[in-house]
C-alpha positions as CSV (number, residue, x, y, z in Angstrom):
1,X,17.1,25.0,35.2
2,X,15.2,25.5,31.6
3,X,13.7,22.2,30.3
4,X,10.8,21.5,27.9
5,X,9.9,23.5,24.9
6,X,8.3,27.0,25.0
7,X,5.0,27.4,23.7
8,X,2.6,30.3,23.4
9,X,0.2,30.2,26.7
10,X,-3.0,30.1,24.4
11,X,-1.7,26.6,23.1
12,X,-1.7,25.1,26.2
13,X,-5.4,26.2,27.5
14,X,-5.0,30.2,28.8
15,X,-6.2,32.8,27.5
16,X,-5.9,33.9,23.6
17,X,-3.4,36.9,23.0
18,X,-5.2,40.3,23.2
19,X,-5.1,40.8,19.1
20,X,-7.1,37.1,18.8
21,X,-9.7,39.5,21.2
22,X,-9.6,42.4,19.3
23,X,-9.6,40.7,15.6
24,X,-13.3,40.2,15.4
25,X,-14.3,43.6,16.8
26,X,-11.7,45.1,14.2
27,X,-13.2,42.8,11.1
28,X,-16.6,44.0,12.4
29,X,-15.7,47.4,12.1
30,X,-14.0,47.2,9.0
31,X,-16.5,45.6,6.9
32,X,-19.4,48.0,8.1
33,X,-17.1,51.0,7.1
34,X,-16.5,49.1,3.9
35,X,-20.4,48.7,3.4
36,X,-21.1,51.9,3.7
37,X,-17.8,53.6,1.5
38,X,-19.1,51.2,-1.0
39,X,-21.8,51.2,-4.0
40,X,-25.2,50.0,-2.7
41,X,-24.8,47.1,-5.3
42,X,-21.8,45.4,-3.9
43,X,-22.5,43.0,-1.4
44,X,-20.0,43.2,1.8
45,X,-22.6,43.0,5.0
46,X,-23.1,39.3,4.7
47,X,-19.3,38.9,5.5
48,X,-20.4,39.9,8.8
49,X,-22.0,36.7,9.2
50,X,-18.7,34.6,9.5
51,X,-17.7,36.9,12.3
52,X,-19.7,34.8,15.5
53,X,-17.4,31.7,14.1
54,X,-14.2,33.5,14.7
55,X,-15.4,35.0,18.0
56,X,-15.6,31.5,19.1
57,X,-11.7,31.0,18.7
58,X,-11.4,33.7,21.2
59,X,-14.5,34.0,23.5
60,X,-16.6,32.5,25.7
61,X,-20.6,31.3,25.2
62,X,-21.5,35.1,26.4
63,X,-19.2,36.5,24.1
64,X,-19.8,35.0,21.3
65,X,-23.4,35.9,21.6
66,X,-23.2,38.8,21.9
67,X,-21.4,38.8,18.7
68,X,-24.4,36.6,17.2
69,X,-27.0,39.2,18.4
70,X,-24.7,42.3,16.8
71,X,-24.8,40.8,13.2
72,X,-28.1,39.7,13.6
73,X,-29.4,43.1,14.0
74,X,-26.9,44.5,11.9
75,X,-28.0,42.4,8.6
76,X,-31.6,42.3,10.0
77,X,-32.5,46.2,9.6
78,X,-31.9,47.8,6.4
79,X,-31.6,51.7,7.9
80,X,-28.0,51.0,9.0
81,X,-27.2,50.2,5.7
82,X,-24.9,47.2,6.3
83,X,-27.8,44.4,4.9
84,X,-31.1,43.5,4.5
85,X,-31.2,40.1,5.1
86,X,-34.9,38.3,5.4
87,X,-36.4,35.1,6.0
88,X,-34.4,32.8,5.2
89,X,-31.3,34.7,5.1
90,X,-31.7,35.3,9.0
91,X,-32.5,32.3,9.8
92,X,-29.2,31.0,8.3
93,X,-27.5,33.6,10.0
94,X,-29.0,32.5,13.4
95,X,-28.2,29.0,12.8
96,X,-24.4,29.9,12.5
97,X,-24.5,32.1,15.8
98,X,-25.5,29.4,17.8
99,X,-23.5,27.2,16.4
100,X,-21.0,29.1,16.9
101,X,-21.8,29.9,20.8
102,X,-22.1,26.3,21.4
103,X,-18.3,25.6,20.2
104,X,-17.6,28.7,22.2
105,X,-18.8,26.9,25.1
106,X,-17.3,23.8,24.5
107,X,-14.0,25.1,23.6
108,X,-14.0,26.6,26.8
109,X,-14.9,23.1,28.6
110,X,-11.7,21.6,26.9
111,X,-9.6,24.6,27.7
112,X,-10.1,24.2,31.2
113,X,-9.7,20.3,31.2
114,X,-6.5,20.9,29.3
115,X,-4.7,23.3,32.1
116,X,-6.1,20.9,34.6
117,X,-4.5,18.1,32.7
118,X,-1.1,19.7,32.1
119,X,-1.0,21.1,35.2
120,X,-1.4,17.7,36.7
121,X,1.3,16.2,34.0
122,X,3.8,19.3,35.1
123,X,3.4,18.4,38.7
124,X,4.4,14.7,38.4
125,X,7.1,15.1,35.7
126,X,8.4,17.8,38.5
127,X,8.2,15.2,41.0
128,X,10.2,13.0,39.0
129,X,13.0,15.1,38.2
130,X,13.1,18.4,40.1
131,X,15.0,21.3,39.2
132,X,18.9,21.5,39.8
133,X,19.9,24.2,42.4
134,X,22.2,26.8,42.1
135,X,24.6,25.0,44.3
136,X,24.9,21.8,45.7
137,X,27.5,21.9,49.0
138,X,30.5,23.2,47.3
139,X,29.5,22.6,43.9
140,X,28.2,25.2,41.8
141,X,25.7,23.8,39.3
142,X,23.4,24.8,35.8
143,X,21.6,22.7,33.8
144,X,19.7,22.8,30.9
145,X,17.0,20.3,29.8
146,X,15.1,19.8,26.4
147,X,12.6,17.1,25.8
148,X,12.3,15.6,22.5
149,X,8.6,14.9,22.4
150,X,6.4,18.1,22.4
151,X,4.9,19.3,25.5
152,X,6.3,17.3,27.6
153,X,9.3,18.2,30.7
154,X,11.1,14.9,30.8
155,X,12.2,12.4,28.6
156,X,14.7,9.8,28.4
157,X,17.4,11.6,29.4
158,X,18.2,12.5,33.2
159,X,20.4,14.3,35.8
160,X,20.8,15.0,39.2
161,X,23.3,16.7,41.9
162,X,23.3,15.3,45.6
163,X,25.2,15.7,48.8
164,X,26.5,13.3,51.0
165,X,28.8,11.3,53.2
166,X,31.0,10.8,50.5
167,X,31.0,13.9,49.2
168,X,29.0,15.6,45.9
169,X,28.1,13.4,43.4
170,X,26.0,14.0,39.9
171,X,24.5,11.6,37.4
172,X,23.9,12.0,33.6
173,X,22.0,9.2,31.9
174,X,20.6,8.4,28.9
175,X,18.1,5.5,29.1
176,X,16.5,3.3,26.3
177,X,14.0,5.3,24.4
178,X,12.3,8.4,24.8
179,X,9.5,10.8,25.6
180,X,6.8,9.8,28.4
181,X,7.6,5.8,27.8
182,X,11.1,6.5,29.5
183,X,9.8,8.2,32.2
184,X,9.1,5.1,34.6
185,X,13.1,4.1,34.2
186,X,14.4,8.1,34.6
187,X,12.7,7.6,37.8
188,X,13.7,4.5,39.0
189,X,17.4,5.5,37.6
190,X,17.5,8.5,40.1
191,X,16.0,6.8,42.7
192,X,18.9,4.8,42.5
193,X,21.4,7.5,42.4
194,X,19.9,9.1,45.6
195,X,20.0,6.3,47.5
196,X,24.0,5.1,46.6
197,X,24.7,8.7,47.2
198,X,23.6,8.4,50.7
199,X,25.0,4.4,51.1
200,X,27.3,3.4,48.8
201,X,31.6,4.6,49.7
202,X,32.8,4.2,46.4
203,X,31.4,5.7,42.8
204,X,31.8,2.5,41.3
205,X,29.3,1.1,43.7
206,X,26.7,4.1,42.6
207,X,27.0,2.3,39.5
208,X,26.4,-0.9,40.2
209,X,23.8,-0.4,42.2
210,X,22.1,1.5,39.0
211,X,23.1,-1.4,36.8
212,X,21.2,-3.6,39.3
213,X,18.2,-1.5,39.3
214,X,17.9,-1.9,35.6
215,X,18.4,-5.4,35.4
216,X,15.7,-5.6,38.5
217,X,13.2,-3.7,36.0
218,X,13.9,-5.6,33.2
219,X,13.2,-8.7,34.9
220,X,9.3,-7.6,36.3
221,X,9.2,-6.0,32.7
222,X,6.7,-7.6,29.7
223,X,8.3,-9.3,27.3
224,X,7.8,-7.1,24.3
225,X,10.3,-5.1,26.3
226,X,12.9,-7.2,27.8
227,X,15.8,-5.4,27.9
228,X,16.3,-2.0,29.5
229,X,19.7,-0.4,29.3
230,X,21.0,3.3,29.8
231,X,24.3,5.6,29.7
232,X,25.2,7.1,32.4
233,X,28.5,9.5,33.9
234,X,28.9,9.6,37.4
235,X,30.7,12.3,39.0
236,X,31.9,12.9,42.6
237,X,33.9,15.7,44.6
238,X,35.4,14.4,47.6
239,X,35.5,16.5,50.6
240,X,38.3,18.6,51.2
241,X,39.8,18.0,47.6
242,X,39.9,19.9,44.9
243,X,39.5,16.9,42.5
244,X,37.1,15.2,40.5
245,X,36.3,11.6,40.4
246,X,34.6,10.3,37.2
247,X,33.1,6.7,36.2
248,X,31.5,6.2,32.8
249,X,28.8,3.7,31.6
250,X,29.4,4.1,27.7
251,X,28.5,7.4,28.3
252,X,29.6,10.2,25.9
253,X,32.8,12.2,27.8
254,X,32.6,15.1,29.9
255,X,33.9,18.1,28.5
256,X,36.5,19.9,31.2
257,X,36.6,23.7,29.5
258,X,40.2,25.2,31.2
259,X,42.0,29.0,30.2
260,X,39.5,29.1,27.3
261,X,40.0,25.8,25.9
262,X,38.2,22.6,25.9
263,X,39.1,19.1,25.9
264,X,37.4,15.8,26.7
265,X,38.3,13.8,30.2
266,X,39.6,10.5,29.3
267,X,37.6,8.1,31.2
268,X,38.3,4.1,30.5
269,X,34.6,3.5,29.6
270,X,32.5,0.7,31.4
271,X,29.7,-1.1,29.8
272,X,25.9,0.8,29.7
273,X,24.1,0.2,33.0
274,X,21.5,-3.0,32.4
275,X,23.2,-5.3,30.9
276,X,24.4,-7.1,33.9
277,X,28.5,-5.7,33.3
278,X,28.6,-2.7,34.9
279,X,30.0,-4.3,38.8
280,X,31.5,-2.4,41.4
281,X,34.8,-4.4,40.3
282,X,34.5,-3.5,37.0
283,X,34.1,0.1,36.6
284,X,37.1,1.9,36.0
285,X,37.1,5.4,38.1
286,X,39.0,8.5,37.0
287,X,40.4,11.6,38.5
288,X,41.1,14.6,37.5
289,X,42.8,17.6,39.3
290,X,40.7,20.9,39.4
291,X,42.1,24.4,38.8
292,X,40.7,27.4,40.2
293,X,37.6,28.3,37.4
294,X,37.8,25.0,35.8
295,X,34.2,23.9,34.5
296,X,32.9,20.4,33.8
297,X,30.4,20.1,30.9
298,X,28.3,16.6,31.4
299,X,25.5,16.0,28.9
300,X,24.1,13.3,26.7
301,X,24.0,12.2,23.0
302,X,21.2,14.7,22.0
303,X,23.9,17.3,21.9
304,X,27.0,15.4,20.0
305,X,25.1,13.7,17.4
306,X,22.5,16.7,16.7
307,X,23.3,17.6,12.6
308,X,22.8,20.2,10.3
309,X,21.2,20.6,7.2
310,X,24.7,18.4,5.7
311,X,25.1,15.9,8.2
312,X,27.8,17.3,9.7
313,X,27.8,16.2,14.3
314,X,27.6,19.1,16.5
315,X,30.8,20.0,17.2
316,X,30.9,20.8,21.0
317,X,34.8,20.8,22.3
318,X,35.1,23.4,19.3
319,X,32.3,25.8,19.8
320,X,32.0,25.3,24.0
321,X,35.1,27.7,24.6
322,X,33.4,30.3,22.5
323,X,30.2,29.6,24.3
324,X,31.4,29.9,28.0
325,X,31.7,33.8,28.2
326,X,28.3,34.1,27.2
327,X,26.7,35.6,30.2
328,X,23.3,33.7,30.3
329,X,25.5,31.0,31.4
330,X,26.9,28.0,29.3
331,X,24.5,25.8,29.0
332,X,21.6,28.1,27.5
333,X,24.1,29.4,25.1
334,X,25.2,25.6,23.7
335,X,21.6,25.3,23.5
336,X,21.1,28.1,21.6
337,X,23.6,27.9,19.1
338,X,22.2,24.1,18.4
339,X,19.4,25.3,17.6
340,X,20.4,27.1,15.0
341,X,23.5,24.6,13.7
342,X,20.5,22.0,13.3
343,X,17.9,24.6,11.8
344,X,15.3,24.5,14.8
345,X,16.8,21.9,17.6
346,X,17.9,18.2,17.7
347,X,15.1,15.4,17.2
348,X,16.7,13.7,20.4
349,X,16.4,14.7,24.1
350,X,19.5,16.8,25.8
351,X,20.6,17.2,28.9
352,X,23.3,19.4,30.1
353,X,25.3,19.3,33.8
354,X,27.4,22.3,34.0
355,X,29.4,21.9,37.1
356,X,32.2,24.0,38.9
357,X,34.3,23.3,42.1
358,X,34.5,25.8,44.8
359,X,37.9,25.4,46.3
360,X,38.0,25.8,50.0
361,X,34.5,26.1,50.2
């Protein structure tokens, strides 16, 4: 499973690429050759003292110093005919070294509170919503994960596939909101699901006993915030049939993809989960016969209503049979291609569940 968004290592804390290294070695370099090429009455060498600044970017305290000393002695000694700085002139040029070797060493400080930090973040967002394996009992499973606010690994949207009494059963939700405020109801959501997966006969209970947990948090919840609500689609494959079960909680449709054609499963749609509606009683439940290399797409809003530069919706059923013989897999290549039908990726989190059944497994 792929989720967040990618960013270069150096922006999250490691270490800077090797050409941030080599850039003030090379600028060094360059501007004493320069010096030298050039007529004694053009002024280059006190370039050089901007260098111990832009080591900073890229070294340590050490390193950086070290930098500091080289332009010192560079500008400080007239023979090597870079400068012939004096006084006041050096002194300057000091100043700005150790400067500069004291962001170095501070830099470094936040660098390494920053990995500690995410890597903290990573390991509890992780916790929260783990990845989806490869297969789930019979169930052969890929999903794809994109949260809307930067440098994060969950938002508001969730999913999960779990094994059971009853059978396989997945969830796809979208809750209220998104980002890291969402976070506390993703996980009470799927603590939900796990539980009715293990307890609960019938899919419709799963879903009341979500709706319940809402309503439970909405109650102990502040009153700026009174109301929580989500979408969710539940899925379940029975044991021993090659059939699909399939309650919705005003839930966008799941896409069935069949002989290279897609079309949307016709659910009766419930009411979201939270506002008290969604009861066992009132949930209508679906089924839907499976072929042999049918594939069910599940995923949430952040997909269908993504636009492009005209406003036009994502179109999904039309472009997900062209998609599916992409061999990275269906999901990554829906992805993909909404990145570039919105010009650089949808504001909103997505999710995407892309499930298979294995007959007579």
């Amino acid at each position: 499973m792929r989720r967040g968004r990618e960013e270069p290592g150096w922006l999250r804390g490691a270490p800077p690429p090797r050409w941030a290294r080599f850039a003030p070695a090379v600028a060094l370099v360059v501007l004493c050759l320069a010096q030298w090429i050039t007529p004694r009455n053009v002024e280059l060498g006190y370039f050089l003292a901007a260098l111990p600044a832009v080591a900073a970017f890229s070294y340590g305290a050490t390193g950086t110093a070290a930098f500091a000393v080289v332009v010192l002695v560079l500008l400080g000694v007239p023979r090597l005919g870079v400068g012939h700085a004096q006084g006041t002139d050096l002194a300057t040029v000091a100043t700005v070294g150790l400067l500069s070797v004291v962001i170095a060493w501070v830099r470094r400080r936040r660098d390494a509170q920053l990995v500690s930090v995410r890597s903290v973040a990573e390991a509890a967002q992780l916790a929260v919503l783990p990845p989806v394996p490869e297969r789930v009992g019979r169930v052969s499973c890929a999903a794809l994960y994109r949260a809307a606010q930067r440098g994060t690994l969950v938002g508001g949207d969730l999913f999960d596939v779990r094994a059971g009494p009853y059978g396989v059963r997945a969830v796809v939700a979208d809750v209220q909101g998104h980002g890291l405020a969402a976070v506390g109801t993703v996980a009470a959501l799927l603590g939900a699901f796990r539980e009715g997966v293990l307890d609960d006969a019938e899919l419709a209970a799963v879903a009341a006993r979500l709706d319940r947990r809402l309503l439970a948090d909405a109650a102990a919840a502040s009153v700026e915030h009174p109301e929580l609500f989500a979408t969710a689609v539940l899925l379940e494959f029975p044991p021993g049939l090659d059939l699909v079960r399939i309650v919705s909680c005003g839930h966008p449709p799941v896409l069935l993809l069949r002989d290279f054609a897609a079309s949307e499963v016709h659910v009766e749609p419930g009411p979201p989960l939270g506002l008290g509606l969604a009861g066992a009683e009132s949930a209508a439940v679906a089924e839907l016969a499976l072929l042999p290399g049918d594939r069910l797409l599940a995923h949430t809003d952040g997909v269908t209503e993504a636009r492009d530069a005209a406003g036009h919706f994502y179109p999904l059923s039309i472009r997900a049979p062209v998609l599916a013989t992409d061999p990275t897999g269906l999901a990554a290549a829906v992805w993909r291609d909404l990145v570039a039908f919105t010009g650089g990726g949808p504001r909103d989190d997505v999710a995407m569940l892309v499930l298979s059944n294995k007959a007579g497994a």
